[in-house]
TORKOL-4160 file (C-alpha; in steps of 0.2 Angstrom, whole numbers, padded with zeros to 4 digits, m for minus):
175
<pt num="1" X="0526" Y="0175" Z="0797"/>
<pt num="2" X="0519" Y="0158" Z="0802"/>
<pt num="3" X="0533" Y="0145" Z="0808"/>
<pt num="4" X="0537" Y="0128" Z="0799"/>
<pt num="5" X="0535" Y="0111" Z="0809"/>
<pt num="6" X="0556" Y="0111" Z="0809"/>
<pt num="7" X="0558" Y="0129" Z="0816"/>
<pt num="8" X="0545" Y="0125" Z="0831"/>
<pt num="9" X="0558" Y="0108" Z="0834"/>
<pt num="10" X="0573" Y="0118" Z="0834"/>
<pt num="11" X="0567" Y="0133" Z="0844"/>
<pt num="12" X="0560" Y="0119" Z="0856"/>
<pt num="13" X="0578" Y="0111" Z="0855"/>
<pt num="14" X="0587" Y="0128" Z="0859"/>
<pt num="15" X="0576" Y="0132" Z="0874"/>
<pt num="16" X="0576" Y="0117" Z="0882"/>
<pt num="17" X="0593" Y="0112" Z="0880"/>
<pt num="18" X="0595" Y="0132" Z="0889"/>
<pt num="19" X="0583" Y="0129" Z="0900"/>
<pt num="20" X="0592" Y="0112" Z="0905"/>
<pt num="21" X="0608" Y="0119" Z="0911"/>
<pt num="22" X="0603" Y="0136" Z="0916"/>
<pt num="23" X="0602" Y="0140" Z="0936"/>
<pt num="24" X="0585" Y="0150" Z="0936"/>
<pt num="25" X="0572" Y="0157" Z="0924"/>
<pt num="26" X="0559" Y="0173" Z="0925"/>
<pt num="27" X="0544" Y="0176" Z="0914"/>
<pt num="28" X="0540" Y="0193" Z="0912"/>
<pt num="29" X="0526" Y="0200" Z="0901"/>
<pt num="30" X="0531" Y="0214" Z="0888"/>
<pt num="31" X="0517" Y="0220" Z="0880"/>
<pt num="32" X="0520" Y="0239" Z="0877"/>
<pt num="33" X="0538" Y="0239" Z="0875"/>
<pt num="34" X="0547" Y="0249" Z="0860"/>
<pt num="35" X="0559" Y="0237" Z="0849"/>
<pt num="36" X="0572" Y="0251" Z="0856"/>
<pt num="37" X="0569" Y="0244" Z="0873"/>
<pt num="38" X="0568" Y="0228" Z="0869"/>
<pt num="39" X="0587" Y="0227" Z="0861"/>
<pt num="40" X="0591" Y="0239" Z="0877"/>
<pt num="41" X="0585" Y="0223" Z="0888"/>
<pt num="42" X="0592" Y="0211" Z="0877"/>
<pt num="43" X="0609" Y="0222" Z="0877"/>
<pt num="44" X="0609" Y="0221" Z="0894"/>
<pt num="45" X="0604" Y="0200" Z="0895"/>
<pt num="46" X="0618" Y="0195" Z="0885"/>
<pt num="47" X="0632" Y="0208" Z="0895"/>
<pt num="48" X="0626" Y="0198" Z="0912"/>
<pt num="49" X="0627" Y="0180" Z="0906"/>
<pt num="50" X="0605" Y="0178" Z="0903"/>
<pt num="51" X="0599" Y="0171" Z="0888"/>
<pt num="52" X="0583" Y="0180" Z="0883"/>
<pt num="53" X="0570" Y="0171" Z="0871"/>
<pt num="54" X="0553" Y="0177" Z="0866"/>
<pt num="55" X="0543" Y="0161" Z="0861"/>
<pt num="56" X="0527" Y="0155" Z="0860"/>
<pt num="57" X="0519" Y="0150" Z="0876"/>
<pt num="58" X="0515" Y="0133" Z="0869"/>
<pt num="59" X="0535" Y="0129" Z="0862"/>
<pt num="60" X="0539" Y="0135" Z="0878"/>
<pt num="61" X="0529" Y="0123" Z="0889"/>
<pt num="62" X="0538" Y="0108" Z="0878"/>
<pt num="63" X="0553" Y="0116" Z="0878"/>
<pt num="64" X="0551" Y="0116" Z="0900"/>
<pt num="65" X="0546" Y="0099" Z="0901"/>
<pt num="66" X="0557" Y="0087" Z="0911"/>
<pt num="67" X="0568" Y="0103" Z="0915"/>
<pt num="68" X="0568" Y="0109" Z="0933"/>
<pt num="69" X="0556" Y="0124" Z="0925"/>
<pt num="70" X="0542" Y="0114" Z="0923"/>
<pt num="71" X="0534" Y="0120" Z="0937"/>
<pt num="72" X="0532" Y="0137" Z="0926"/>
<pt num="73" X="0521" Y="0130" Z="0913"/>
<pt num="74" X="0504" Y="0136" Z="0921"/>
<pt num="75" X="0510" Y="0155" Z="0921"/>
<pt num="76" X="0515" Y="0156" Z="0905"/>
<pt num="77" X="0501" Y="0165" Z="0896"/>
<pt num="78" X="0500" Y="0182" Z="0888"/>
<pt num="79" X="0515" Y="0188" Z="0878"/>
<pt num="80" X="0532" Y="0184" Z="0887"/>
<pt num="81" X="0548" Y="0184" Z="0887"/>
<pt num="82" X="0560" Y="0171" Z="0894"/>
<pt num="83" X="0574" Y="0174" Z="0903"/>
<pt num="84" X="0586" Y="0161" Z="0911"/>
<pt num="85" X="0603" Y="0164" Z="0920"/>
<pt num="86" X="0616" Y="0156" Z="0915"/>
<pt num="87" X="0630" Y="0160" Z="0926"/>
<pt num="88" X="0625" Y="0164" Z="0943"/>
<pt num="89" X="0606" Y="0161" Z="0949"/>
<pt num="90" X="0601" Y="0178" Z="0951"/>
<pt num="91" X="0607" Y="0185" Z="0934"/>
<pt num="92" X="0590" Y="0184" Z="0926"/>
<pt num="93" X="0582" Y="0191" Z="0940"/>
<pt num="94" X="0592" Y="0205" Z="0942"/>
<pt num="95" X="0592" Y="0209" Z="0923"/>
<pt num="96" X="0575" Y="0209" Z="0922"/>
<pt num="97" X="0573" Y="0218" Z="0941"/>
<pt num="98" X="0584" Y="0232" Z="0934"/>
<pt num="99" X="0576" Y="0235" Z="0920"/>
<pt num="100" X="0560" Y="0235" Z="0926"/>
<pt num="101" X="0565" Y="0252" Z="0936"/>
<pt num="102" X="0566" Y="0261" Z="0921"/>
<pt num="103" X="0549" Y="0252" Z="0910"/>
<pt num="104" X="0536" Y="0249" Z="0921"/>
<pt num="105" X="0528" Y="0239" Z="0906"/>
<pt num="106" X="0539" Y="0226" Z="0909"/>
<pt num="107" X="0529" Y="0215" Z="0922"/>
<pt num="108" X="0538" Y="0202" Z="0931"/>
<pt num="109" X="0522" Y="0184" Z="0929"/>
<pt num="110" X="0535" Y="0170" Z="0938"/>
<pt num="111" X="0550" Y="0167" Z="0943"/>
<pt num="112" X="0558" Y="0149" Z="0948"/>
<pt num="113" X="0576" Y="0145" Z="0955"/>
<pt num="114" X="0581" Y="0128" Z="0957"/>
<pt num="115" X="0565" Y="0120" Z="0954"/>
<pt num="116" X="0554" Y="0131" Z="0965"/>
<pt num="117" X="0538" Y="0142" Z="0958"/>
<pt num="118" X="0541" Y="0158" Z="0966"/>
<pt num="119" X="0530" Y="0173" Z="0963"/>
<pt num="120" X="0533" Y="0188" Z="0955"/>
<pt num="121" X="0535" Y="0199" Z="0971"/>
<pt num="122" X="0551" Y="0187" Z="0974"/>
<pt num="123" X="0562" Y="0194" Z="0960"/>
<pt num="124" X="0568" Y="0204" Z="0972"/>
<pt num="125" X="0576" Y="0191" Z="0984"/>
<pt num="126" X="0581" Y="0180" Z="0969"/>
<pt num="127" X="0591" Y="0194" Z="0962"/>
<pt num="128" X="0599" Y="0199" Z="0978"/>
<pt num="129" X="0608" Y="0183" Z="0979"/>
<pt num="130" X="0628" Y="0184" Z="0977"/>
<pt num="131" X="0637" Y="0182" Z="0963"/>
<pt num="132" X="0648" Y="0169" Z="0961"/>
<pt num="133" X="0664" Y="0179" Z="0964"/>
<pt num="134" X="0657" Y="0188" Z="0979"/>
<pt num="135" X="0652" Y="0171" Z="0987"/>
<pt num="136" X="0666" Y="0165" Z="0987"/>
<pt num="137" X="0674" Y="0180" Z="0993"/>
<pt num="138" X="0663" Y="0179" Z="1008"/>
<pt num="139" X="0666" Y="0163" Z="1011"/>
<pt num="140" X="0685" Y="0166" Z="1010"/>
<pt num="141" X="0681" Y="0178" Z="1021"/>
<pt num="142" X="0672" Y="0164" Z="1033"/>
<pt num="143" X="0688" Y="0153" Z="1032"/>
<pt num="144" X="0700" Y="0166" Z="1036"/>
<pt num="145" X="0691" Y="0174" Z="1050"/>
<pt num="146" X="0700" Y="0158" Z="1064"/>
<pt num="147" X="0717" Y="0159" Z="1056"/>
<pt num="148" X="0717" Y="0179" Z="1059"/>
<pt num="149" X="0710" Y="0176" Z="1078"/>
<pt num="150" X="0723" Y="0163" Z="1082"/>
<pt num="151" X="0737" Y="0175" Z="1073"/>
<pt num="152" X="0729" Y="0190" Z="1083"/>
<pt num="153" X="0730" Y="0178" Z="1099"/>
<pt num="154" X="0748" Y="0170" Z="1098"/>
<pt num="155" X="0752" Y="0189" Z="1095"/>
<pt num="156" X="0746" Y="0196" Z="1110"/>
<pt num="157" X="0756" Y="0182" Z="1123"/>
<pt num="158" X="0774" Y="0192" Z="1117"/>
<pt num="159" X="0764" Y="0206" Z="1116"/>
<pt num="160" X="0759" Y="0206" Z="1135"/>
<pt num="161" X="0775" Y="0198" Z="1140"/>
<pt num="162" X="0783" Y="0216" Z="1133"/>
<pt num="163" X="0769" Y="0226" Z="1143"/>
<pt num="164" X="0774" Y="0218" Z="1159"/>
<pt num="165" X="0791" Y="0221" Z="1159"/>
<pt num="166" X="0789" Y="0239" Z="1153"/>
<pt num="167" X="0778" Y="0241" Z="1166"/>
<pt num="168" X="0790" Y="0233" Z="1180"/>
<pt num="169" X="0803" Y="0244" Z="1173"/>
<pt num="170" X="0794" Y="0260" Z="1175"/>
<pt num="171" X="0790" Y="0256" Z="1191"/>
<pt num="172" X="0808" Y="0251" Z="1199"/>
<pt num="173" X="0814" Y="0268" Z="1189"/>
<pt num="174" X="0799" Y="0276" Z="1200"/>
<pt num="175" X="0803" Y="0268" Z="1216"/>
């Protein structure tokens, strides 16, 4: 089914206006998936937060332009699908990382975070980063750290103080 001229706009329209706001973007090719795994990965996209587009490589590349994607638009050839996290930067990556474990005909082509063109072997490191609750659990974590030494240090002056006068008191009840 061929698209009309205001379906190309509007696909254009959404994947830009996506691709605009979203923190990072993976291209993976999919060629050989069932349409069973497909909803499975698409399932799994929209529980974490990752919009998931299949479009034409040349809706895409308008779609990037002026986004901090465009760096993408050379690797997109072949069939792909388009992911893009929207939440926290590694949700894409770690979407489609996890789901290529199970599908090895899932191919990871690009990835790009923050404007950067990163190849396919990165999608590891890209979908390692933190979530957004558990960075800022470490950094509260970070900030808590010299409030519990100084705590744990005005604790140990009484703390001492009692140790001494044990310790002279065992001794004059030994001597």
């Amino acid at each position: 089914m061929s698209l009309t001229l205001e379906d190309k706009k509007a696909i254009v329209l959404e994947v830009a206006k996506v691709a605009s706001g979203a923190l990072s973007a993976v291209a993976a090719e999919y060629r050989g998936l069932t349409v069973d795994e497909m909803t499975d990965l698409r399932r799994e996209a929209r529980n974490s937060g990752v919009y998931l587009r299949v479009v034409k490589n040349t809706l895409a590349k308008r779609a990037i332009e002026g986004t901090d994607y465009e760096c993408m638009k050379d690797s997109l050839t072949g069939p792909l699908i388009l992911a893009f996290s929207q939440d926290d930067p590694g949700g894409a990556a770690r979407v489609i990382d996890n789901f290529t474990k199970n599908h090895n005909k899932l191919i990871v082509r690009v990835v790009s975070i923050g404007g950067k063109l990163l190849g396919p072997a990165d999608i590891k490191a890209v979908a390692s980063l933190p979530t957004k609750d558990e960075a800022i659990a470490q950094l509260m974590s970070v900030m808590l750290a010299p409030v519990g030494k100084l705590a744990r240090t005005l604790n140990e002056v009484p703390g001492k103080l009692v140790r001494t006068v044990a310790a002279i008191k065992d001794q004059k009840e030994a001597g």
